[in-house]
Structures are given as structure tokens and as C-alpha cells.
matplotlib code that plots the C-alpha trace (Angstrom):
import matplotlib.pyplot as plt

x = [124.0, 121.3, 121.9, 120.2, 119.5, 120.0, 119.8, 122.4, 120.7, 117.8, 118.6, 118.9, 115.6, 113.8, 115.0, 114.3, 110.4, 110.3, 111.3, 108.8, 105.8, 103.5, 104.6, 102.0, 102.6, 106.2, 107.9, 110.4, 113.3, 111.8, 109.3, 112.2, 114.0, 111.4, 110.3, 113.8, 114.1, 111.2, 111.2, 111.2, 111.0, 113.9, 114.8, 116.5, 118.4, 119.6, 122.4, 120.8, 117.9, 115.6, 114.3, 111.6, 110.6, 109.2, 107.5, 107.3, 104.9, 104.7, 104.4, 103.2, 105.5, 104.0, 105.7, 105.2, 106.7, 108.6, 109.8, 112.3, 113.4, 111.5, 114.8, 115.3, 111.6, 111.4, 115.1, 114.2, 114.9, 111.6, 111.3, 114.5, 113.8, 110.7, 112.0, 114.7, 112.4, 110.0, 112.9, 114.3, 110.8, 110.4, 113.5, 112.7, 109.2, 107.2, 104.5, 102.4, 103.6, 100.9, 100.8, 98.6, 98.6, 96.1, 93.5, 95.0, 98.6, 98.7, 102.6, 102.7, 99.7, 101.5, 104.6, 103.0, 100.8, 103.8, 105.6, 102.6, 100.9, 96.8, 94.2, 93.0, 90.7, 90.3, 90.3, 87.8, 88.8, 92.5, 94.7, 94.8, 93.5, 90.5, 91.4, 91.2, 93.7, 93.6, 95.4, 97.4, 98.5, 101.3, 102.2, 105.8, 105.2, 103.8, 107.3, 109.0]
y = [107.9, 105.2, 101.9, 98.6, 96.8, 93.3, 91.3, 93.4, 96.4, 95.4, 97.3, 101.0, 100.3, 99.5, 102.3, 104.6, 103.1, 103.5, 106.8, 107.6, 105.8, 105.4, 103.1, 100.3, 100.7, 100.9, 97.5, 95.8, 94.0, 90.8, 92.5, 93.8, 90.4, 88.3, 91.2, 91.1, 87.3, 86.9, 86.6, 89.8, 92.2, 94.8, 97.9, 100.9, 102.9, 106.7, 107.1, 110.5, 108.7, 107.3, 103.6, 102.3, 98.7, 97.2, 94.1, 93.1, 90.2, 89.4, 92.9, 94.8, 96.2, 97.7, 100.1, 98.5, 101.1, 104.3, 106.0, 109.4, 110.3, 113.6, 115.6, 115.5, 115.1, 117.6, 117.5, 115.1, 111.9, 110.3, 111.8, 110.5, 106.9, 106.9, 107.4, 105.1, 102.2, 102.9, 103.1, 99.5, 98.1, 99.3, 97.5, 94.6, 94.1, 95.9, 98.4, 99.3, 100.0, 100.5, 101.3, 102.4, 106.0, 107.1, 109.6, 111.9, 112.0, 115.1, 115.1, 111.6, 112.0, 115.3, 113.6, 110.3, 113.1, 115.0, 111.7, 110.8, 108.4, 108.4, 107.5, 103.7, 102.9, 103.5, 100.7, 102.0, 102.2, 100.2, 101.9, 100.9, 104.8, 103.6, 106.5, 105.1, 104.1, 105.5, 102.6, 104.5, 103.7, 105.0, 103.2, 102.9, 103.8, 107.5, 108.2, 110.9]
z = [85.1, 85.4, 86.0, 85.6, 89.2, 90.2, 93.6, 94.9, 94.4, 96.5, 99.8, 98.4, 96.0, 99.4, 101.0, 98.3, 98.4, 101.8, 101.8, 99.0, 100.3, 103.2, 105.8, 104.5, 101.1, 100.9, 99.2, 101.4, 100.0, 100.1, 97.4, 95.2, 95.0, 94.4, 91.5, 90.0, 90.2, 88.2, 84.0, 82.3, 85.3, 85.6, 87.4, 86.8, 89.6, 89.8, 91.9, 93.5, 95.0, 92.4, 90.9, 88.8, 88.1, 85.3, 84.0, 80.6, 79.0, 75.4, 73.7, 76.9, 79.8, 83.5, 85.4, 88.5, 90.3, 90.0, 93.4, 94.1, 97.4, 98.6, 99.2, 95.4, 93.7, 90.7, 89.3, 86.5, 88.2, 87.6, 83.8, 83.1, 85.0, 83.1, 79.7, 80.0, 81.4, 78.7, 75.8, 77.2, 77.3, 74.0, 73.0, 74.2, 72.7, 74.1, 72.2, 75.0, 79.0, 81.2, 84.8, 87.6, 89.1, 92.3, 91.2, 94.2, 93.5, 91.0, 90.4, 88.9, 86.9, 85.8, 85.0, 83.1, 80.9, 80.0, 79.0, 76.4, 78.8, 77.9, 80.3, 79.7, 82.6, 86.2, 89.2, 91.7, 95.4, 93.9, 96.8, 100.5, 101.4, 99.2, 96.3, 92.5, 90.2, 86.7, 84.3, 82.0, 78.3, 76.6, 73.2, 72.4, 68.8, 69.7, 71.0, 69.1]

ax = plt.figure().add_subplot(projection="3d")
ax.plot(x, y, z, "-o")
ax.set_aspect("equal")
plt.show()
């Protein structure tokens, strides 16, 4: 059901950011193809509105985004998105993934929690709305 994404891809993972972010903090698709074009970056899409991206250097990968569309947030999407991406990472190299969450968005914090993700640090006044980041950890060993 997932799919890897490529340049051709970068329309609809635009649209799903935009539809899943603020105005100024949604990605365009300028964003997502200079992202995809570079070394070691990929992204996943779910056909019923759902993408994440990835980066991965040496043995670490960062979720550099993960975005569903709000008509069909809590069906999975993003647990599935985020297991995949993190299995794939894992394949690849990587033994850590990290990634940054806003202090104030309680349904991703949820999510990366339940998926084994551990808080690492926290990036004071890190989002444009002047909330903190936490920088979670999740080490691709602890998968069970």
C-alpha cells in the first residue's frame, strides 16, 4: 500500500503538507524536490493521503517530516508511514532515527511514544509559533 516517492511524486506530497500544516510552515514542492534530490533522503507515500520523508547520514536517519491529511488522521496512516520509514532506514544503516516534534502537538508526541521513540533533548522556541521542539530518539535495535 505504501510506496516509495520520487520527483514525480512531488505535487501530491506538497499538497498533503499543505493540507496538514499552517500556511507558513507548509513545504512547497520546490522543498520536496530539492529533499528527494539530495543523497540518502527518501519518501514514502500512502495513497489515502499520507507521506513522510526521511534523511539518512552514516548510521543515523531524521524523519524530517511526516504529514496525513485531516479528513483521515487516526486510521493508522502515520503509524504505518512511520514504521515503514523507520524499518527502511534501518535497512539501510541506520541504528538511530531522530526527529523533531513541537512540545504542543499532543497527537504526534502520542504517536512517536507509542512507536518506542525516547525523549533526547529539547530545542527551545525551535517552531515559527515560538513553541519547543523535543528531539526524539528511537534506536533501531529496540524494535521488536
Amino acid at each position: 500500500m505504501l510506496y516509495r516517492a520520487g520527483q514525480t511524486d512531488i505535487d501530491v506530497m506538497a499538497a498533503i503538507h499543505a493540507s496538514a500544516f499552517s500556511p507558513k510552515d507548509a513545504w512547497g514542492r520546490d522543498v520536496f524536490s530539492l529533499q528527494l534530490g539530495f543523497p540518502g533522503v527518501f519518501g514514502l507515500l500512502h495513497p489515502s493521503g499520507g507521506m513522510i520523508l526521511m534523511r539518512l547520514a552514516a548510521d543515523e536517519a531524521e524523519v524530517l517530516t511526516l504529514a496525513v491529511t485531516p479528513e483521515v488522521r487516526r486510521g493508522g496512516i502515520a503509524r504505518s508511514l512511520l514504521s515503514q520509514a523507520t524499518t527502511t532506514a534501518a535497512a539501510m544503516g541506520a541504528k538511530s532515527v531522530f526527529l523533531e516534534v513541537s512540545v504542543a502537538n499532543i497527537a504526534a508526541l502520542s504517536l512517536y511514544s507509542r512507536a518506542g521513540f525516547i525523549q533526547a533533548g529539547r530545542r527551545p522556541r525551535y517552531y515559527s509559533d515560538s513553541t519547543d521542539a523535543l528531539v526524539m530518539r528511537f534506536d533501531s535495535q529496540d524494535r521488536t
